[in-house]
N, C-alpha and C positions, 0 to 999 in steps of 0.2 A: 864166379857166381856170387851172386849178394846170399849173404848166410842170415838165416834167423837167429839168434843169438841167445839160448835158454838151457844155460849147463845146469838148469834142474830137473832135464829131460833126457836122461841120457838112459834107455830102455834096452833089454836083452829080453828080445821077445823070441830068441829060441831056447830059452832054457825055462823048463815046466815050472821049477821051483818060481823063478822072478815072476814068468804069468799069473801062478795062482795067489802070489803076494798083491802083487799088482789091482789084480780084479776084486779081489775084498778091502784093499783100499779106496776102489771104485764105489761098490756096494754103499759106503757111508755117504757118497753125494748124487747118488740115486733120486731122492728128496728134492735138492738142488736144480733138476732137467728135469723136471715133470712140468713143468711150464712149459718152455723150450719145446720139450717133445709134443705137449696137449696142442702145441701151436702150430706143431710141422706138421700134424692128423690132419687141423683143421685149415689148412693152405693146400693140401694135395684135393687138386680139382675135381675129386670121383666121389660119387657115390659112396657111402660105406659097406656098403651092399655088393658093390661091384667085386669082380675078381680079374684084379688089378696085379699086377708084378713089381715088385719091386727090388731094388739094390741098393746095399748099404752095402757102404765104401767103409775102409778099415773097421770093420762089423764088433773085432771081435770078442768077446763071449756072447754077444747078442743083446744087448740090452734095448736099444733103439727099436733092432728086429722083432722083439717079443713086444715093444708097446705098439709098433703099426700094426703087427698081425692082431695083437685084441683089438683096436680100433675098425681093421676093416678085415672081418671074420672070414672071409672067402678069400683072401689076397696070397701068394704066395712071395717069396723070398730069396734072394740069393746073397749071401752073407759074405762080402770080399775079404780077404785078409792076409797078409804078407806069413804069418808065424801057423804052423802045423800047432804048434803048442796053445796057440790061444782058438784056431779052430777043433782043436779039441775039446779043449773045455766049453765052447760056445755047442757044439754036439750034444755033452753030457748035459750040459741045463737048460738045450733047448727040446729036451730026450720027448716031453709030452706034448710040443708041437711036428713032431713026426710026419713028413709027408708033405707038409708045407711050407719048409725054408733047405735052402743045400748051402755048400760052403766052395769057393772057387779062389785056390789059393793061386797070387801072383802078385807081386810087390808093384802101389800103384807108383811109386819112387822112381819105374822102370820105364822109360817110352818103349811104348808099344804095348803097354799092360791091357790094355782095353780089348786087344784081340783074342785073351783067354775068353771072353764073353761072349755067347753065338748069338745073343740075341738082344732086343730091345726091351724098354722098361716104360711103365707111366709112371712111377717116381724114381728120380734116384736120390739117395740123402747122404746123411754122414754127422759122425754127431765126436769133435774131440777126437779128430785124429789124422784128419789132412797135414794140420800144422807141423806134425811129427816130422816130415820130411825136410823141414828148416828152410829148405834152400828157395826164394821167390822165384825164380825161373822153373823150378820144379813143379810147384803151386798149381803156376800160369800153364805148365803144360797137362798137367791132370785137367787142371776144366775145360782145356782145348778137345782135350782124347774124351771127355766123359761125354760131351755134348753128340755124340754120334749114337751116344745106347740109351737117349732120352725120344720117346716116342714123341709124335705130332700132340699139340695137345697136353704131353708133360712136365715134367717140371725135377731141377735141384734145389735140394735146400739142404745149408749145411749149418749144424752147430757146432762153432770152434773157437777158439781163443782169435783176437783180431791182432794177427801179426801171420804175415805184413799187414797195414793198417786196409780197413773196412773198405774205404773209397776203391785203393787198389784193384782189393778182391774184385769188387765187385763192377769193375773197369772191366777185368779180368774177362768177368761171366758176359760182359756186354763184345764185349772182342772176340767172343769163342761162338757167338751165334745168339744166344738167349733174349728173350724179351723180358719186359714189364719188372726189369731186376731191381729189387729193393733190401732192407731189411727191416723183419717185422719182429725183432725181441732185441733188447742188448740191455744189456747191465753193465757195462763198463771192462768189462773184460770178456766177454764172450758176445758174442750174436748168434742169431738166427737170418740166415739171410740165403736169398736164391733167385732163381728166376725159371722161365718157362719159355718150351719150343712152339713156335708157331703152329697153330691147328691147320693141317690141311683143307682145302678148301673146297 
């Protein structure tokens, strides 16, 4: 398998301590994705009004999760994440959105990961954390499995580092079923890019 290539990623996301280092390391480029993110509210095809479902793929502590749920106030949540240790702390600092997002631990690394999920979504997103799994044929097969839990109508949009490169990706989303795929942010090392499932007719 072709390997992604970035020994500055090398993560222990079951041990509590590396999580909570981690996530206040995070904290400081918060600032950094609030474009990115104001861009991925205003591409999800709904109403803000609507109460819309959504999932975010390696969620975790939440941060993506806590800016769509203020975006579209009725929407609820399902927060994916491979580490018990980082869905716990995404728990604790999502403690005053209560009721409105859950957490569904299974490594998306894993074919066959998508059948922890009973159900469909009209977004699904991801923001800085697909890449994690290195490997491009791993990549390629998460947007294969994801494209099944995207409702008629919806849509993925991911923010990640472009590796493997952009074009690929987004080959990738065109091969797994999606339409109209583009990318609508990039700075030179990250994008926003996605596409969307066909509206029933």
């Amino acid at each position: 398998m072709a390997k992604i290539s970035d020994p500055l990623d090398k993560h222990d996301w079951n041990s509590q301590g590396y999580v909570v280092r981690w996530a206040e390391r995070q904290e400081e480029r918060e600032a950094d994705r609030r474009e990115p993110f104001r861009l991925m509210a205003e591409t999800i095809r709904y109403d803000k009004e609507a109460p819309i479902k959504i999932l975010d793929l390696g969620a975790g502590y939440g941060a993506l999760t806590q800016f769509l749920l203020r975006q579209f106030p009725n929407a609820t949540a399902v927060c994916q994440d491979g580490s018990k240790e980082m869905a716990d702390l995404g728990r604790e600092r999502m403690e005053h959105l209560g009721g409105r997002f859950s957490y569904a631990l299974c490594d998306f690394g894993q074919r066959g990961w998508s059948k922890t999920l009973k159900e469909k979504f009209e977004a699904v997103v991801s923001a800085i954390a697909i890449h994690n799994v290195r490997e491009a044929e791993i990549i390629q097969g998460i947007y294969q499995e994801l494209f099944a839990l995207v409702k008629p109508g919806g849509c993925f949009l991911n923010f990640d580092r472009m590796s493997p490169p952009l074009e690929k990706q987004m080959a990738w989303l065109r091969e797994a079923g999606f339409e109209n795929v583009k990318c609508f942010w990039n700075d030179g090392r990250r994008a926003l890019f996605g596409g969307f499932v066909k509206q029933d007719d």
